[in-house]
C-alpha positions as CSV (number, residue, x, y, z in Angstrom):
1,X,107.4,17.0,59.2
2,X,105.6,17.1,55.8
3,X,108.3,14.3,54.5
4,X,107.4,11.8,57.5
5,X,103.5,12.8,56.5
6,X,103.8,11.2,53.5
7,X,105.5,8.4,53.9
8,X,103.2,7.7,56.5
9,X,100.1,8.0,54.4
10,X,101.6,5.7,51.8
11,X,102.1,3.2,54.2
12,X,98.3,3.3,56.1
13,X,96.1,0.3,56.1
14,X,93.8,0.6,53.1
15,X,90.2,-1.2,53.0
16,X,88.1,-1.7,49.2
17,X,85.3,-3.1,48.2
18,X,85.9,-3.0,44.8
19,X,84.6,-1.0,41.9
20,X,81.1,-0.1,43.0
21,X,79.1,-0.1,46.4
22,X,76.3,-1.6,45.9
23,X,74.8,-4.7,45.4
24,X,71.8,-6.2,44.1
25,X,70.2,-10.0,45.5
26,X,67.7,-11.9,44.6
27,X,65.2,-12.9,47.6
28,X,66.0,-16.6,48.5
29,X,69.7,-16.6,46.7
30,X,73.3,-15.9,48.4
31,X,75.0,-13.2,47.6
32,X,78.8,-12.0,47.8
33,X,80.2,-9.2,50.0
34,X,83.3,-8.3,48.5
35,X,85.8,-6.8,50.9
36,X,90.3,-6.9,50.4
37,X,92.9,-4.9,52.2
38,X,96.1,-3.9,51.8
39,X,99.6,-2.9,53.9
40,X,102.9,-2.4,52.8
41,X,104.7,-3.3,55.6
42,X,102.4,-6.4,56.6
43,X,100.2,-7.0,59.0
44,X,100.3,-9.1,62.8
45,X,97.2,-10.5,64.3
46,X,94.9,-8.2,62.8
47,X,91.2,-8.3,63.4
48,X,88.5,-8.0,60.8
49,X,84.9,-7.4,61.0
50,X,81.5,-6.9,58.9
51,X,79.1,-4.8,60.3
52,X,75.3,-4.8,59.2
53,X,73.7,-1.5,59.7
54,X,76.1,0.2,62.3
55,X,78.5,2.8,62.6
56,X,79.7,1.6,65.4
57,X,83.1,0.3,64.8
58,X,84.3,-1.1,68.1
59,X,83.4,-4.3,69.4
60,X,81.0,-4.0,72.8
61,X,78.4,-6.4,74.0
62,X,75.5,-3.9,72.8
63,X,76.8,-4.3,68.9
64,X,77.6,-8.0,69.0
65,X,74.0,-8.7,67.5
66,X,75.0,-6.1,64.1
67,X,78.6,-7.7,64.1
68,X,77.9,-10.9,61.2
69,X,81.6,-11.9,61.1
70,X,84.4,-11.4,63.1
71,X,87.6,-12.9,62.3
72,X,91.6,-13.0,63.5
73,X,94.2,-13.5,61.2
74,X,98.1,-14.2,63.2
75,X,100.4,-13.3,59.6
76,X,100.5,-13.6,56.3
77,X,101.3,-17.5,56.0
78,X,97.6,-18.5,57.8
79,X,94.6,-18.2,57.2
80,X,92.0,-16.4,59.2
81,X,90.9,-17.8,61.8
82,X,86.6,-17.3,63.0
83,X,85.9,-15.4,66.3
84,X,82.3,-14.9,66.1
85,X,79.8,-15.1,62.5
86,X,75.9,-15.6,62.1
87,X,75.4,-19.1,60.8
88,X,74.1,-17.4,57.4
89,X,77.7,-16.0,56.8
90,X,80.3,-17.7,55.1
91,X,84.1,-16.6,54.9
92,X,85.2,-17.4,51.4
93,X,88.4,-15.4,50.9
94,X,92.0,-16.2,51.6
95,X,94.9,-13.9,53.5
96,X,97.8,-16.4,52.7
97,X,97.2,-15.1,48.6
98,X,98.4,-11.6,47.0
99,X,94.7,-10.0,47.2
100,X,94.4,-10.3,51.2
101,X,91.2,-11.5,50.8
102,X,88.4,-10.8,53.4
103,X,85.2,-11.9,51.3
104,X,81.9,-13.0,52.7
105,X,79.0,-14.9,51.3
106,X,75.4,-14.3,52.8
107,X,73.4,-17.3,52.4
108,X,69.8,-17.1,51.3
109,X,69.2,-13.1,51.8
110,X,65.9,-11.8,52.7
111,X,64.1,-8.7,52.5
112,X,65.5,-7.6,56.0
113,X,68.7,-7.9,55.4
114,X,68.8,-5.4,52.9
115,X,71.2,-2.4,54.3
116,X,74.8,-1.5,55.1
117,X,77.8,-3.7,55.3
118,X,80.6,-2.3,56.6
119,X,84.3,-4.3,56.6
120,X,86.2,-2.7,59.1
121,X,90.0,-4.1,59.4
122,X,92.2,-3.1,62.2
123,X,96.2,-3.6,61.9
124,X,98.2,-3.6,65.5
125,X,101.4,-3.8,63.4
126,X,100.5,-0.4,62.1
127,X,99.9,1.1,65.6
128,X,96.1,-0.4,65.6
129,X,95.8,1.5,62.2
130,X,91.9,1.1,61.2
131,X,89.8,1.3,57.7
132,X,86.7,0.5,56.4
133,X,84.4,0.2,53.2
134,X,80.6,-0.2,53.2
135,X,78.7,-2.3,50.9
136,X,75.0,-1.4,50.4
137,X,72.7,-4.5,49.8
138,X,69.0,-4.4,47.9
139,X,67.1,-7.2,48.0
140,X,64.2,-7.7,45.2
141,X,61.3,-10.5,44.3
142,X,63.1,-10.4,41.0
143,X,65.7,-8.8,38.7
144,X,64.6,-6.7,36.0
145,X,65.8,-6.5,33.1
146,X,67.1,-3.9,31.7
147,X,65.3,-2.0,28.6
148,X,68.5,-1.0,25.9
149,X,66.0,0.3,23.7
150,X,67.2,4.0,23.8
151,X,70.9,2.6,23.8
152,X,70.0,0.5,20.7
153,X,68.6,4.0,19.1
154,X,71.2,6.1,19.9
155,X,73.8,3.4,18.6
156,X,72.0,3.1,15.5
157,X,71.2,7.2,15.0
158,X,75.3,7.1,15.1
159,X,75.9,4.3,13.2
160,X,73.8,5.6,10.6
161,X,74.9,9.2,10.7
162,X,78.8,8.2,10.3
163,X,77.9,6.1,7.3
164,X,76.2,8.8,5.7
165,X,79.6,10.5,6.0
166,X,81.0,8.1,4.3
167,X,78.9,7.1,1.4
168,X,79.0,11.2,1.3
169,X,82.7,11.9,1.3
170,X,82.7,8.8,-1.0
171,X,80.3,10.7,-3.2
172,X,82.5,13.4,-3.2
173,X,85.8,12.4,-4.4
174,X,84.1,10.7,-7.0
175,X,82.5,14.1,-8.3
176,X,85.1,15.8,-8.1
177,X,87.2,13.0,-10.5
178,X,84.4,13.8,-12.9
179,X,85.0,17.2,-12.9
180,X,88.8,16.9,-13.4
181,X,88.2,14.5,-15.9
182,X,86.0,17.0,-17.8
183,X,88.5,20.2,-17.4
184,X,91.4,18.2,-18.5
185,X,88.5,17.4,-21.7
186,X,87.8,20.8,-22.2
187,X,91.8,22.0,-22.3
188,X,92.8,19.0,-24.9
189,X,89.5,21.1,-27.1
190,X,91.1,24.2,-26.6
191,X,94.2,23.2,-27.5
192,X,92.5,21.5,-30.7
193,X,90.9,24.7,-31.6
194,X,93.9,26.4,-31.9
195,X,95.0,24.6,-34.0
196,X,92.8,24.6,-36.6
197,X,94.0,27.9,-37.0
198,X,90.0,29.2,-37.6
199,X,89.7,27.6,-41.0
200,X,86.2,27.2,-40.8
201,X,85.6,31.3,-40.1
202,X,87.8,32.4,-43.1
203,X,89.6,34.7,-40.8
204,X,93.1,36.4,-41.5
205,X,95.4,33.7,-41.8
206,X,93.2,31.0,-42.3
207,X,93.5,28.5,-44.8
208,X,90.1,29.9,-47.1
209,X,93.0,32.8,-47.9
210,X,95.3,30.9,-49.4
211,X,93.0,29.8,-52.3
212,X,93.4,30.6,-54.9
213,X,91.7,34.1,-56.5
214,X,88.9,33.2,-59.5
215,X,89.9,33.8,-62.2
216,X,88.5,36.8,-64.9
């Protein structure tokens, strides 16, 4: 039924490695393999492993060599406990927290073990419900860093266009104050001129009529 579908999907056993997928080591240095899961009905001795460079997800003599890690954890008040690792691995996240942590540190990476790294987690309390994330790992001689030069151009191309926007709408309103300023001038002339009532043009009405006539 599509109803029991759904519940059952938000219920499944869900696997993450975080944010991105890939991860970049120095040669020489350790490096950290992110890895959490989550179930919301909880989980009974579930069994968690990290592959390197295999797809193949159950455990058989022939993949023991690829699996790095393998661990057991009984509930959620203890801690996993280790099955198998490679003495290069170390376990450093915790199950008895919220996160369900399934973390693992490689210690002093080489060239070679650049690749894949799968987790793969495997619930029995969810009908041996299974999930998995992969983690790819590059190794470099050393990091290099990264040239912002472009970003730096583009931020400043910006930067400076949206100030001239300002200084430009700034420039603006102040013109057009000027220009009000002047029309209201202009009207308080007008209305000054009128009331001179064209004296100075000895026009009909204007005061060079009412002088008096010379006399004979």
């Amino acid at each position: 039924l599509p109803g029991l579908h759904v519940f059952a999907i938000a219920f499944a056993l869900e696997v993450s490695v975080g944010k991105t997928n890939t991860v970049m080591a120095l040669n020489n240095s350790n490096v950290l393999l992110p890895c959490t899961f989550t179930t919301c009905i909880g989980f009974q001795d579930l069994v968690f492993t990290w592959y390197f460079n295999s797809t193949e997800l159950v455990a058989d003599p022939a993949s023991l060599p690829l699996q790095i890690y393998h661990g057991k954890i009984k509930n959620k008040a203890s801690e996993p406990t280790v099955i198998q690792h490679n003495p290069r691995v170390e376990f450093v996240g915790s199950t008895t927290k919220k996160d369900n942590n399934i973390s693992i540190v490689l210690n002093n990476v080489e060239f070679s073990d650049a690749g894949k790294y799968t987790c793969h987690v495997k619930n029995p309390k969810e009908k041996n419900a299974q999930h998995n994330a992969t983690i790819f790992l590059t190794v470099v001689h050393k990091m290099v860093e990264t040239d912002n030069t472009v970003t730096l151009i583009i931020v400043g191309v910006v930067g400076g266009l949206i100030g001239l926007l300002i200084l430009f709408m700034l420039i603006k309103r102040v013109v057009l104050f000027i220009i009000k300023k002047m029309q209201d001038g202009k009207k308080e002339c007008l209305v000054s001129s009128s009331g001179n009532d064209n004296t100075e043009n000895g026009l009909a009405g204007s005061k060079a009529e009412q002088k008096a006539p010379p006399k004979a």
